[in-house]
Structure formats: structure tokens, C-alpha cells
N, C-alpha and C positions, 0 to 999 in steps of 0.2 A: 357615447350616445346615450339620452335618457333610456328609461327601460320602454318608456309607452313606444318610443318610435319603432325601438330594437325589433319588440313585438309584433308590431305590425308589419314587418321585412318577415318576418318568420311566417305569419299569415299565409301570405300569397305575395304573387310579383304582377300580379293583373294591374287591369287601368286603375280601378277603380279604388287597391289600396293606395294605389299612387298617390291619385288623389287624398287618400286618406292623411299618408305619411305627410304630405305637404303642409296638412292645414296644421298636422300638429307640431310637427318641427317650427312654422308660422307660431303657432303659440307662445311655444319656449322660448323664440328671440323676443318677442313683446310683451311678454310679460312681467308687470313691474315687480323692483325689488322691493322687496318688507326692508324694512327698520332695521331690523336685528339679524339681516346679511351684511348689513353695510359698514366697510372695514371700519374700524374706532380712528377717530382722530388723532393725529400727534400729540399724546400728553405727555406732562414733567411731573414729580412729584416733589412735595415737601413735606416736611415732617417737624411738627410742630408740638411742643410741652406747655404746657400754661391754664395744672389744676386738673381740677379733676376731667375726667375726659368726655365725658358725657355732654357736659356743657360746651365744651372747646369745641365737640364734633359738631354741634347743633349750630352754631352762630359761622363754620367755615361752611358747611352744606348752604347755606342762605345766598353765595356769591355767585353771581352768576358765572360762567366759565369754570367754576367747581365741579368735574365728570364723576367722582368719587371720592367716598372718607372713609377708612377703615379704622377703628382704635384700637390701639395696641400699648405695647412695652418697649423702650427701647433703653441703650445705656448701661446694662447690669449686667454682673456675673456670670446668669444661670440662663441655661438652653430654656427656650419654650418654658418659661415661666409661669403660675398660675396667678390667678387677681390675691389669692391670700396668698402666697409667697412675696409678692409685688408691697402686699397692706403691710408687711413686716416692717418694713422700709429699710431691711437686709440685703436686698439682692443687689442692689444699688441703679434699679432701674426706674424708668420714668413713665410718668402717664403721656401719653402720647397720640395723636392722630396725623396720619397720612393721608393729607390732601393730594390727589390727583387730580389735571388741570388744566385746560386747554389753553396755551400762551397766546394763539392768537384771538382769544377771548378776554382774558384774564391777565396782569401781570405779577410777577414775585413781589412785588411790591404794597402790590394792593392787598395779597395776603399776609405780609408783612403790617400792612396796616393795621389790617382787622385783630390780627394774633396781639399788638399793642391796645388797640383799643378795648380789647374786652378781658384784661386781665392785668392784675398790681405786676409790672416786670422790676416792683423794689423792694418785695419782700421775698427772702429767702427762706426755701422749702418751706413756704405758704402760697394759700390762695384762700381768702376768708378763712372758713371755719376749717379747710382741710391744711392741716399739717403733717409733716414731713419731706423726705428727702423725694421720696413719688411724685411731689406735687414742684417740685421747682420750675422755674422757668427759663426755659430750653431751645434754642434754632438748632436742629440738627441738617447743617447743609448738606446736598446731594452733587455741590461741584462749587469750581471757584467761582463761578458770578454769582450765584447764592450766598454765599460767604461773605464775597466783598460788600454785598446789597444788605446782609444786616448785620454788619458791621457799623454800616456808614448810615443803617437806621439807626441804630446806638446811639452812635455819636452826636448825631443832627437830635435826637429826641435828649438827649443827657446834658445838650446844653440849651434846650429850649426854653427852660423853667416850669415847665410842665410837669416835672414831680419835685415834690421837696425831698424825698431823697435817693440815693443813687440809684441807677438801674445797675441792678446784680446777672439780669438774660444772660446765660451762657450760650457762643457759639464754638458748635465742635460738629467735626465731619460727620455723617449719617451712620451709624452701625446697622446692625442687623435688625432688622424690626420683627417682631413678634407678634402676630394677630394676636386680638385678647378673644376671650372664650364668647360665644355667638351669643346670648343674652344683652351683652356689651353693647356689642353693633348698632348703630340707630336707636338709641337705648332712648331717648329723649323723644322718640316718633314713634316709641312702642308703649310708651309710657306719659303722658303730656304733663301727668302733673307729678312727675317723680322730680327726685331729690337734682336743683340745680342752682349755684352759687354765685355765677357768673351774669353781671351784669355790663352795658356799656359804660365805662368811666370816662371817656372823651370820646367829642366827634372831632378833636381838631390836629388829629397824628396826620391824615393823610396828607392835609393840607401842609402840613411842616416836613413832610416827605414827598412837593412835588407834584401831587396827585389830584385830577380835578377832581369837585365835588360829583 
């Protein structure tokens, strides 16, 4: 029982807290719920490489059915890695963001999309100006219909003519992801006109994957 009610039993047992009890108990059922009781939707994650992360995170946050992006490390060596252990491009981990995602908003596909569209998937450990092994481009699935789905984006994009030359994408099961240090985070919303390389190269993936406009 809430506390105001408990209280008022403690009061007295007269009419007249009766009354009292009533109207507050009356309260408590009618009273609406706030926003931020309300249990989270079924979400899936993905986990996506392609460059540097800042930019990756800023163009997946834009989709709608997008609930959360975290950027991180993932792929390498070393426990909870730091961004300059990461810069060495020793540890043999990746730049990374975790899309969190309401499926029945959103499909794996469409993020599939976006992750081709805004980034070269045929140049190895590059992405424009940033080089190394950090910067490659990565599907790290979180289960087999993930897997299968960008797979068979590969392939459908690898013969569509749409690049001249191959796509290099690696897909490999999801390891353990590593949050990067909080500065990171939303780095592109904290900073509007900080350092970002990533531009759209096509609007016509989705279409060749299926997807209406």
C-alpha cells in the first residue's frame, strides 16, 4: 500500500478518514503514467563498423525506429580497451556502434541500408582520410537471420555494379562490445561542427535490397 494511504489508517478509523482513504486510494488508480515508467519496447541490437564512429553514430541515430546508439570497440585482444590503445591499431579492435531498435518500427535491413550507404564497404582498413585496421568495415551479427540478411546484402550489392571494386564488409558473430569512454558518446550532438568524414555515396542500396523508398 502507498505510504499516504498506510498513514491515514494510522490516523484514525473514524468516517470521516474513511472518507479521506477513499479519495486517495481513488487517486492512485487514476493516476496517469509518466513516460519514463513505461516498460521499454522490445528492442534488437546491431553492431555496426564503418570508420570512424562519430560519424557512423550520427547518420544511424537519424532512422526512425533507432531507440539507442552507443559507440564503442569491438573485435580486439584487450579487456576494456582505451581510444588510444584502440589509435595504435594493435589491439586489433574496431570502431564500432551499437544500434538499438525497435523491429516493429524499423527492419535489419534498412540498417543494413543506411550502414552501405554512407560508407566505401571496398576499401580495406580505410574510410577517407582515416586509416587503419580501426577503421574497417565490419557486420558484427547478433544471431543467424542477421547474418543470413548481410550476407545476401553482399551479394545482391557485389553484383549490382554499383561499385567498381569489390566489397571487402566482413561478417563475423558479435563479440563482446566495449563502451568507448563518455566524451565519445553522441560526440557529433556535442560538437556540431567537429571532425566528420562520412558522407552519403548512394541513395540506391535500399532500392537494390528490396526496400521501399
Amino acid at each position: 500500500m502507498h505510504g499516504s494511504a498506510a498513514t491515514l489508517i494510522r490516523w484514525s478509523s473514524g468516517p470521516l478518514t474513511l472518507v479521506m482513504l477513499g479519495l486517495a486510494l481513488q487517486a492512485v488508480l487514476v493516476a496517469p503514467v509518466r513516460a519514463e515508467d513505461q516498460p521499454l519496447a522490445q528492442t534488437r541490437k546491431a553492431i555496426f563498423g564503418a570508420g570512424c564512429f562519430w560519424g557512423v553514430e550520427k547518420f544511424f541515430r537519424k532512422i526512425p525506429g533507432v531507440v539507442e546508439t552507443r559507440v564503442g570497440y569491438a573485435g580486439g585482444t584487450v579487456d576494456n580497451p582505451t581510444y588510444q590503445q584502440v589509435c595504435t591499431g594493435r589491439t586489433g579492435h574496431v570502431e564500432v556502434v551499437e544500434v538499438a531498435y525497435d523491429p516493429s518500427k524499423v527492419g535489419y535491413r534498412t540498417l543494413l541500408a543506411t550502414f552501405f550507404e554512407w560508407h566505401d564497404p571496398t576499401t580495406p582498413d580505410q574510410q577517407g582520410p582515416d586509416i587503419g585496421p580501426q577503421y574497417r568495415s565490419v557486420i558484427f551479427t547478433t544471431d543467424a537471420e542477421q547474418e543470413t540478411a548481410a550476407h545476401e546484402a553482399i551479394e545482391t550489392l557485389g553484383k549490382s555494379g554499383l561499385y567498381e571494386d569489390p566489397i571487402v564488409t566482413e561478417v563475423l558473430p558479435a563479440p563482446r562490445f566495449w563502451p568507448a569512454e563518455d566524451y565519445h558518446q553522441r560526440y557529433l550532438e556535442k560538437n556540431p561542427l567537429g571532425y566528420c568524414s562520412h558522407r552519403r555515396r548512394t541513395d540506391k542500396v535500399g532500392g537494390m535490397l528490396g526496400l521501399q523508398s
